[in-house]
C-alpha positions in Angstrom: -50.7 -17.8 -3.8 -50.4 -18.4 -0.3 -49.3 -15.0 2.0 -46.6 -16.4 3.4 -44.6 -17.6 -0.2 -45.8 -13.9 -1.5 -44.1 -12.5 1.7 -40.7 -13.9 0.6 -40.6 -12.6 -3.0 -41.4 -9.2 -1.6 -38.8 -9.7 0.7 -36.2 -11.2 -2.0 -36.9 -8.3 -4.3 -36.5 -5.6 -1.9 -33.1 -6.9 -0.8 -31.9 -7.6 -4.6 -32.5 -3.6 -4.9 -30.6 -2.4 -1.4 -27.0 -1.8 -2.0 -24.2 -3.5 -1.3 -22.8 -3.5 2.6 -20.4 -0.6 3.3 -17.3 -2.8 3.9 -17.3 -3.4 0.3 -18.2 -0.3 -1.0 -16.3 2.7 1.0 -13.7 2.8 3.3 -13.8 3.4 6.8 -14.7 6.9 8.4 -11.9 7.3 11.5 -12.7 7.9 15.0 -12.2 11.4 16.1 -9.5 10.6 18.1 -7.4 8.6 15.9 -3.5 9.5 15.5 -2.7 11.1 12.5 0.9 11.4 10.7 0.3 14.0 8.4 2.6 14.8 5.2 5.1 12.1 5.7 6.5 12.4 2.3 7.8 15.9 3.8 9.9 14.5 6.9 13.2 14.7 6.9 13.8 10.6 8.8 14.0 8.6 5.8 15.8 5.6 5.4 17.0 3.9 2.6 18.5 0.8 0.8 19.4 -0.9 -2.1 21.1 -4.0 -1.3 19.7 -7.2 -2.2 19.3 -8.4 1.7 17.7 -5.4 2.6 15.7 -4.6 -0.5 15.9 -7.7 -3.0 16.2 -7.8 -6.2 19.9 -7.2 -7.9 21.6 -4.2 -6.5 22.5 -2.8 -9.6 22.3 0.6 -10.8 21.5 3.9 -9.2 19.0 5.2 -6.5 18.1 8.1 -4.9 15.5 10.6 -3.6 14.8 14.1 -3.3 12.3 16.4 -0.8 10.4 19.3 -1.5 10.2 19.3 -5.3 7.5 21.9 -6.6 6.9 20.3 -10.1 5.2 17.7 -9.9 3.3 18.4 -7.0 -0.2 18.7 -4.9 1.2 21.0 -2.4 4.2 22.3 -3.7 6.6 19.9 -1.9 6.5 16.9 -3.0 9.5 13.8 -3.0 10.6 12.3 -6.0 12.3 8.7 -6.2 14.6 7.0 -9.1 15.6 3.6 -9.1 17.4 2.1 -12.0 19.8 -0.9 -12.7 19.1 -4.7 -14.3 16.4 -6.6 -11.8 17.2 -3.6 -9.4 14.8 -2.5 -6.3 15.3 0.2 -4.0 13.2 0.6 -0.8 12.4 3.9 1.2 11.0 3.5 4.5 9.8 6.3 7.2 9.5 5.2 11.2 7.2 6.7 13.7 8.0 5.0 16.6 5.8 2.3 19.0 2.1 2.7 19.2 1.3 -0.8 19.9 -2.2 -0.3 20.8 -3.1 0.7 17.1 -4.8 -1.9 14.7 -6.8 0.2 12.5 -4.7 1.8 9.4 -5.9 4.4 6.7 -2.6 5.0 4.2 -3.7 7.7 1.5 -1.4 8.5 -0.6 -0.7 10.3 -4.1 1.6 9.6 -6.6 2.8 10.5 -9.7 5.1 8.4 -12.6 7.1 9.4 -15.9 6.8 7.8 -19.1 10.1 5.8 -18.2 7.9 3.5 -16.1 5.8 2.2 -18.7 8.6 0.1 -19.8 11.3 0.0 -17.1 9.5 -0.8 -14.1 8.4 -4.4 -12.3 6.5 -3.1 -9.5 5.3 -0.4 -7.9 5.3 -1.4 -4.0 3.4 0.3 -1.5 3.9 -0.7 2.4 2.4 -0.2 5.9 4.3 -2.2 8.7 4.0 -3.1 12.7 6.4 -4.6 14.3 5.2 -5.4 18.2 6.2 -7.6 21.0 8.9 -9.3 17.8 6.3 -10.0 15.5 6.6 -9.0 11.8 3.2 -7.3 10.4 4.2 -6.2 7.2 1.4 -5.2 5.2 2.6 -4.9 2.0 0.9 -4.2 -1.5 2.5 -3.5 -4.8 1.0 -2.9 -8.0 2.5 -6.3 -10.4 3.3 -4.7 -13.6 4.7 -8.1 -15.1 1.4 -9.8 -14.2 -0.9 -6.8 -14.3 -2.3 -7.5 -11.0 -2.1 -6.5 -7.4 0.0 -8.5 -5.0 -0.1 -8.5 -1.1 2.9 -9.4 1.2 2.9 -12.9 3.2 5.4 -12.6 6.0 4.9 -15.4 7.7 6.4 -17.3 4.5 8.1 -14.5 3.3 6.8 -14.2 -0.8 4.6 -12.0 -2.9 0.9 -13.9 -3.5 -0.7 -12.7 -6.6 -4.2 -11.7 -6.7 -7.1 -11.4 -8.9 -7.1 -7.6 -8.4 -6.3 -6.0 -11.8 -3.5 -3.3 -11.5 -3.0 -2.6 -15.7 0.6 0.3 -15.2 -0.5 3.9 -14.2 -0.9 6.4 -17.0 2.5 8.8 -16.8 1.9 12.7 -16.2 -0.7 12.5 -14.1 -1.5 11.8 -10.4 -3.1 8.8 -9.2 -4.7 8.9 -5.4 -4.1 5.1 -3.6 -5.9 4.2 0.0 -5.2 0.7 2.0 -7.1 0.1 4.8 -5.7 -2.9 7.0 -5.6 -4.1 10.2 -3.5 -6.1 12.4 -4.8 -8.6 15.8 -1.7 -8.9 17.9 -3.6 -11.7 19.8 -3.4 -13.8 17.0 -0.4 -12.4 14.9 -2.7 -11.8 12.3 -3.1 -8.9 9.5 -5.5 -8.5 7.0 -5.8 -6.6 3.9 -9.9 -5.2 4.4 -10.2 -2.4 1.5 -8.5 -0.4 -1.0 -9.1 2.2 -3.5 -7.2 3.5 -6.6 -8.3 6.7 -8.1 -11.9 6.1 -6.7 -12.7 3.2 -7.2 -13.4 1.1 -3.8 -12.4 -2.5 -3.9 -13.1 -5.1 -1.1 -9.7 -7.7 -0.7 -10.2 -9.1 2.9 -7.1 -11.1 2.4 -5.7 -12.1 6.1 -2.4 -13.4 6.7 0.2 -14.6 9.6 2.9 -12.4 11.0 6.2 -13.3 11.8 8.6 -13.5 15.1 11.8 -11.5 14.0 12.3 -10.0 17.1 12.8 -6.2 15.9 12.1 -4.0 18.3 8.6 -2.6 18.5 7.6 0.4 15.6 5.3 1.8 13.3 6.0 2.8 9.2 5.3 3.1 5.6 7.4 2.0 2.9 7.7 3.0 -0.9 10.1 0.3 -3.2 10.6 1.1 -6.7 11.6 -2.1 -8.8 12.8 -2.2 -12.5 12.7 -4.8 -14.9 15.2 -6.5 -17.1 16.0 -3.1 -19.0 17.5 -1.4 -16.6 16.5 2.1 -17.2 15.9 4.2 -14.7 12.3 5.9 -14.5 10.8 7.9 -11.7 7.8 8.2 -9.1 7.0 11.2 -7.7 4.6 10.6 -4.1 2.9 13.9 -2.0 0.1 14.6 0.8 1.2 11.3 2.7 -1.1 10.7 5.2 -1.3 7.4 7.9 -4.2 7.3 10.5 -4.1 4.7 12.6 -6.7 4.1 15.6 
């Protein structure tokens, strides 16, 4: 066999044996001197809503939250949330002011659900968003429970897009640990979804989508919603050690 053809099966076996690249199998170690917003779940500047402008969904039903709970928790404050009502949805969001020259975002976060959930909720969302110079970058995920996948937020259009990322409904009574790392280009009013991981596991998305001119005033946030289902009963998620770093 000539060298050169033995050369590239050598070669093709090697590279069949390396790994896979790290954007698709970790997420992304932070520079030193990234900013770091450090058990948010513990602040005291949430806002809230319930209204179907604000939040969708129905506004039926009951909503609230509560700080500094002890059990559950990971620390030994944790915030709990309760959403219930026909269709309802409640949003929580949290506000850390303008840092426009951040693209890079880490959310780690851990959460905890009751056995109410495995029949009462819709979806489980999970938010980061950037609003600069008027544009919308709302990266938002949440875990489909009526499909049993993983949606991500498109902005520019204004609508959930299903993916092919299974999300089966979190086991009650225990804690579940969730990362998103996403980015936004404010050059070309673009955000993209890189990586996540839930409970371990890594998973590459790499979904990029357009923002969208709103004109709200420049900021920087997270955002839990709680939605229910046709029931209506009420059922509860619990969320602790908060963490956004952004660089």
């Amino acid at each position: 066999m000539h060298r050169a053809l033995i050369f590239v099966f050598v070669l093709a076996a090697i590279l069949l044996t390396l790994p896979l690249t790290a954007a698709a199998t970790s997420l992304p170690s932070p520079p030193s001197n990234a900013t770091v917003f450090s058990n948010i779940d513990d602040s005291s500047s949430w806002t809230w809503c319930h209204n179907p402008s604000c939040a969708g969904g129905s506004g039926q039903g009951t909503y609230w939250m509560a700080r500094n709970q002890t059990s559950p928790s990971r620390d030994g404050a944790a915030t709990e949330f309760y959403n219930s009502g026909v269709w309802a949805n409640a949003l929580w969001y949290h506000k850390v002011g303008a840092h426009d020259g951040l693209h890079n975002f880490l959310w780690d976060i851990y959460f905890y659900v009751d056995s109410n959930s495995q029949h009462s909720a819709q979806a489980l969302e999970f938010d980061v968003f950037q609003f600069v110079g008027g544009y919308n970058y709302m990266m938002g995920t949440q875990c489909d429970y009526g499909y049993g996948v993983w949606d991500t937020w498109d902005t520019y259009n204004g609508r959930w897009v299903r993916s092919s990322i299974s999300c089966p409904k979190f086991s009650p009574g225990t804690w579940h640990h969730l990362q998103w790392y996403t980015t936004t280009n404010t050059s070309t009013h673009k955000y993209t979804f890189v990586t996540m991981a839930i409970d371990g596991q890594v998973i590459p998305v790499n979904i990029t989508r357009a923002a969208k001119h709103n004109g709200w005033s420049d900021n920087l946030g997270q955002q839990f919603q709680l939605d229910v289902n046709a029931t209506g009963q009420g059922y509860h998620e619990w969320t602790d050690r908060v963490k956004l770093t952004a660089w």
